[in-house]
N, C-alpha and C positions, 0 to 999 in steps of 0.2 A: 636466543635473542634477548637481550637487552629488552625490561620493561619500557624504559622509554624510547625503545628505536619498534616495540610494538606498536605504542600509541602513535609513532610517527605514522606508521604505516597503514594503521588504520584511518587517520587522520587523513592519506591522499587518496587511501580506495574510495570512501565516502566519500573526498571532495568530487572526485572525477565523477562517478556516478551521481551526483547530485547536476555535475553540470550535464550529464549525456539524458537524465532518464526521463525522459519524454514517455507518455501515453498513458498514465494511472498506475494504481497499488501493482495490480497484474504485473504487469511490465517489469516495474522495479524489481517485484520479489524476485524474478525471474535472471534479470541481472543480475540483481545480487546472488543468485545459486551459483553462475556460472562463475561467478569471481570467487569467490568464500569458501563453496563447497569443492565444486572440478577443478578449478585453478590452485587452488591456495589450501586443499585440505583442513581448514580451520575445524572443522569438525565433520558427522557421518552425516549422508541424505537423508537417516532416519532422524537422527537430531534438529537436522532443519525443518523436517516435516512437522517436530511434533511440535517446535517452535509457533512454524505458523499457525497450526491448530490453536494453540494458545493466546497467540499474538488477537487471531479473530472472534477470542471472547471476550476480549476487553475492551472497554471506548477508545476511542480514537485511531490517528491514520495507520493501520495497518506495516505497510511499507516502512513508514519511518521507525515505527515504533519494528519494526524487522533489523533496520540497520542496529538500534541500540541492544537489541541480541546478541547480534554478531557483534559486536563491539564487545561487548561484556564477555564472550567467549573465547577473545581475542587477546583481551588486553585489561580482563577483570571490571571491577567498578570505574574507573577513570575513562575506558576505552567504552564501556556504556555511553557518557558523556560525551567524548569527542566523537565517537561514529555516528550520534543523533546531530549531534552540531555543526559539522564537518556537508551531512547531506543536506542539510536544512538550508546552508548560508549561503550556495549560490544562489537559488531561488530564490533568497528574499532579499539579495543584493538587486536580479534582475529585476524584481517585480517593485521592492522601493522607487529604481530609476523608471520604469514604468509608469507608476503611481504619478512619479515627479512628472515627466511629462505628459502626464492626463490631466494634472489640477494646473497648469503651467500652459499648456496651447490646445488643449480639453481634445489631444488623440494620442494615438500609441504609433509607432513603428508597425508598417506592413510587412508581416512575416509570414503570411499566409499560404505561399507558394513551400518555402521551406519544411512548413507543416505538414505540407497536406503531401508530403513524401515520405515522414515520420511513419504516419499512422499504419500504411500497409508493412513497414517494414519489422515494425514491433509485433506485428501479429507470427510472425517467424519465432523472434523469441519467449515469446509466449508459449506458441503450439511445443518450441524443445525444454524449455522449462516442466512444462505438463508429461510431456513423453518422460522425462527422465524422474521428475515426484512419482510419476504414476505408476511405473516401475516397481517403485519402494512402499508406495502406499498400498498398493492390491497384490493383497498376501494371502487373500484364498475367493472363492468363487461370494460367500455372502458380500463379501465388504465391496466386490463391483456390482451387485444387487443394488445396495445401499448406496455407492455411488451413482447409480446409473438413476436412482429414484431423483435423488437430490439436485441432478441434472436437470429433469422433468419439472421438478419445484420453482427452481433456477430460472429456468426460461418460462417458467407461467407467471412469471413476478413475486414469489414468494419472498420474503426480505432475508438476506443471506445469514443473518443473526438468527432465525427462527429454521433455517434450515441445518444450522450449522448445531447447535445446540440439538435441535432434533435429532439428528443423525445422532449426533452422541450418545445421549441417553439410549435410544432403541439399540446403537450395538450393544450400545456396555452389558445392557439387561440382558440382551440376545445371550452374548457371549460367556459373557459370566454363569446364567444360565447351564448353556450346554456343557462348559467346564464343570460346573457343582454333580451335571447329570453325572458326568464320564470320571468325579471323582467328589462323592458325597461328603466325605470326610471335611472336604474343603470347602468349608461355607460362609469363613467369614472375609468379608471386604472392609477395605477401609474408605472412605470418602468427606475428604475434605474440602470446605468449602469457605471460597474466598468473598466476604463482602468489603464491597470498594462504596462509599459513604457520595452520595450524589451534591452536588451544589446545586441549590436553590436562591432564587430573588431574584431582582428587579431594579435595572437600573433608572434612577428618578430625572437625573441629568447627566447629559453624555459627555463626564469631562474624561480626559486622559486617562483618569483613574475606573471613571463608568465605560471607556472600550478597554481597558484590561478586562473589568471583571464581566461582560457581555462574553469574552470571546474565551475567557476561564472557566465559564459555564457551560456556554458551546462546546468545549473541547471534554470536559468533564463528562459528557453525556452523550458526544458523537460516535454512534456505531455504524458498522459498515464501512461502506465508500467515504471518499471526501467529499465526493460529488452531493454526500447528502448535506454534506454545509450551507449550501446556499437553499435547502427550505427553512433548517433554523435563522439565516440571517434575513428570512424574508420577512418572518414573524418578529424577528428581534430589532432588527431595523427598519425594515421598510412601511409595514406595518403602523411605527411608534412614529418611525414621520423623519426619522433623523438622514434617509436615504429613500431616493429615488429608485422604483425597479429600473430603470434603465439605468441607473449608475451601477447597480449590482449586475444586472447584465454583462456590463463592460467590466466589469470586477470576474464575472466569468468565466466571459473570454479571455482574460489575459493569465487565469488560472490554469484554463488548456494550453494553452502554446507555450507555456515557461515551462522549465525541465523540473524535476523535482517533485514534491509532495503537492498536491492541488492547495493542499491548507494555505502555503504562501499565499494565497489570494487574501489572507487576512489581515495580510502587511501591506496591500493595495489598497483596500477599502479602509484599514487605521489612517492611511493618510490622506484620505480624502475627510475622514471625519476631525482628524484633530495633527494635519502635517508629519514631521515625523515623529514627536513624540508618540502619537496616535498609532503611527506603524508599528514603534516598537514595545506599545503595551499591548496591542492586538496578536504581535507575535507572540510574545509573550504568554499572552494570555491559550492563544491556542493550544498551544507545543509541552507547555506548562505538566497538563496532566499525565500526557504522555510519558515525558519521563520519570514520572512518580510510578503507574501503574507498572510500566515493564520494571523498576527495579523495586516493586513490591514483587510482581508474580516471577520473575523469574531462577530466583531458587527453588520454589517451587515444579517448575517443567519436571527436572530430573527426578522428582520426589511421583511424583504422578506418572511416571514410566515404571516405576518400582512398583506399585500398586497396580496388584493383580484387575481390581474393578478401574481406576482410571489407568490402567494401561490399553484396555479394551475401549474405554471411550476416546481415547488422544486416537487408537489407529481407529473410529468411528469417524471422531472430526475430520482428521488426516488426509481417508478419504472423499469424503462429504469438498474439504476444501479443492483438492485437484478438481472435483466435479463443478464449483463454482469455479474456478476459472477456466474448466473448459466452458461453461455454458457463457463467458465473457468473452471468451474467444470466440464464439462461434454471434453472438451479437455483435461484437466489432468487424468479425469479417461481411456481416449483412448488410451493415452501415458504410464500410470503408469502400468496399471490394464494387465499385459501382459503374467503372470506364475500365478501357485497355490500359491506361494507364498505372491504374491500380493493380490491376494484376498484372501487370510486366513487372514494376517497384515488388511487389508479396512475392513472385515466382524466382526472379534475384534472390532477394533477402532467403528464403528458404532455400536456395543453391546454398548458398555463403554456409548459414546457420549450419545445416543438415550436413553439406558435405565437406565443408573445410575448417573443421575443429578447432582447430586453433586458430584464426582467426577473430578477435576483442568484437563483442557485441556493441562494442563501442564506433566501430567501423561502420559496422551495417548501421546504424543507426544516422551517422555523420553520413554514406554511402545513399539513404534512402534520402536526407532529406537535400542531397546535391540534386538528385535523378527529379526530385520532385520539382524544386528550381527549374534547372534545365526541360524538362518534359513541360513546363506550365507555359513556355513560348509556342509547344509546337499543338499545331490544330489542324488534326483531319482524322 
């Protein structure tokens, strides 16, 4: 294929999935296996796995920075580019018009029914995302030890950065370890180590230019979830006095119900503080780091599979990782899973998911939030 009939392609998987991927980082990556990996061969389960592992050492959103993986796998340096950009621009098309009409008749669009049909249905593609990583990732009895710990961590609140890096170091050393035991001669490792240089300061007055570089900071130092953005904006705005918690609030909410990366919330709350100019240095400003970091580390991934010591920590992370998103699946099914309702939408969806293969996770998705529409008239 033609380079640029690559980019083309990458260019519509991303858009679509930008517009379908409702429910968080989880969810997405989860689509995106099903598209990239099963569908489309772009590369091995283990190559994606060790991607994510990688992907959730570095600051920022997870998912997105997933798509300019696959992009760059796809379609080299350029398809980096468009695969980040391609997922990003529905979400921050819907959440500007959003924006627009929050600062304009000070509410949003009642989508709430449509939603609340999403949410069980995503926990399907979750749970077959996990069954099919988990496969690939537990490659002998210690690494679901170490899994099954990280799980326990997981659901006691541990922050999934300190689990995930944890997990790592203890296999590498484990495994490395018993290899040097079973073959002494072989003692030396290599270990390279990447420092990413943090952004520091403080913006004095919040013009155009002071919500770029608030939210270039933000983005420079957000690890985890995206969900963790709104503590740093709470300190960085609301705090400084330039937003109201109830306007971040509704900056929130409209984070969860849009498809895409949660980070668009950043293109909601730019336009409340400075229109759209303000939207589009806060985009800006977020997304910014992202795509520096993934196209610093990622020549690196293949080089750290090659190495005997970070090949035993990538399948550490690896696993560590499927266990943080089952310990997310099993919290959203706690939260979701709460009426008949909800488990009739999750018992579908995983009909669909599990037994009709081919069938686009895009369906079930579009499929869950009609049932949820329809189902939110009936009562009894």
């Amino acid at each position: 294929m033609k380079p640029e009939n690559k980019l083309s392609e990458v260019a519509k998987i991303f858009f679509k999935l930008g517009c379908f991927a409702f429910g968080g980082p989880a969810v997405h990556i989860a689509m995106m296996e099903e598209e990239v990996v099963t569908k489309r061969k772009w590369m091995t389960r283990e190559h994606y796995l060790d991607l994510i592992g990688a992907t959730n050492l570095i600051p920022g959103p997870n998912s997105t920075e997933m798509t300019m993986h696959c992009g760059h796998e796809r379609a080299g340096f350029k398809g980096l580019f468009v695969a980040g950009a391609s997922f990003i621009f529905p979400a921050i098309i819907i959440t500007g018009i959003l924006a627009w009409l929050y600062v304009t008749y000070g509410k949003v669009p009642e989508v709430k029914p449509f939603i609340y049909g999403i949410t069980p249905a995503v926990l399907a593609i979750i749970a077959s995302a996990i069954y099919k990583l988990g496969k690939k990732a537990l490659k002998n009895w210690e690494l679901g030890v170490l899994g099954f710990l990280v799980l326990g961590l997981s659901l006691f609140g541990i922050h999934e950065i300190i689990a995930l890096l944890g997990a790592g170091l203890v296999g590498a050393i484990y495994f490395n370890t018993k290899e040097q035991y079973k073959n002494p001669s072989d003692s030396k490792s290599a270990l390279t180590l990447l420092t990413i240089p943090l952004v520091s300061g403080t913006v004095s007055k919040l013009t155009t230019l002071g919500v770029f570089w608030t939210f270039l900071k933000v983005g420079s130092v957000l690890y985890g979830s995206g969900y963790v953005l709104f503590a740093y904006l709470d300190v960085e705005l609301v705090d400084a006095g330039y937003l109201t918690r109830h306007q971040l609030l509704d900056a929130i909410g409209v984070g969860q119900f849009t498809p895409g990366p949660v980070l668009s919330t950043a293109t909601f709350i730019g336009y409340q503080l400075q229109g759209l100019g303000g939207a589009l240095a806060a985009t800006a400003g977020i997304f910014l780091p992202s795509f520096i970091f993934v196209l610093i580390m990622n020549p690196f991934v293949p080089k750290m599979r090659k190495s005997k010591f970070l090949g035993f920590f990538l399948d550490s992370v690896n696993i560590a990782a499927v266990a943080v998103m089952l310990g997310v699946l099993f919290t959203m099914s706690m939260e979701t899973i709460t009426n008949w309702r909800a488990i009739v939408i999750a018992l579908i969806s995983f009909g669909i998911i599990f037994g009709f293969k081919r069938v686009s996770v895009m369906w079930t998705v579009f499929g869950g939030a009609l049932l949820g529409y329809v189902m939110n008239f009936i009562n009894f």
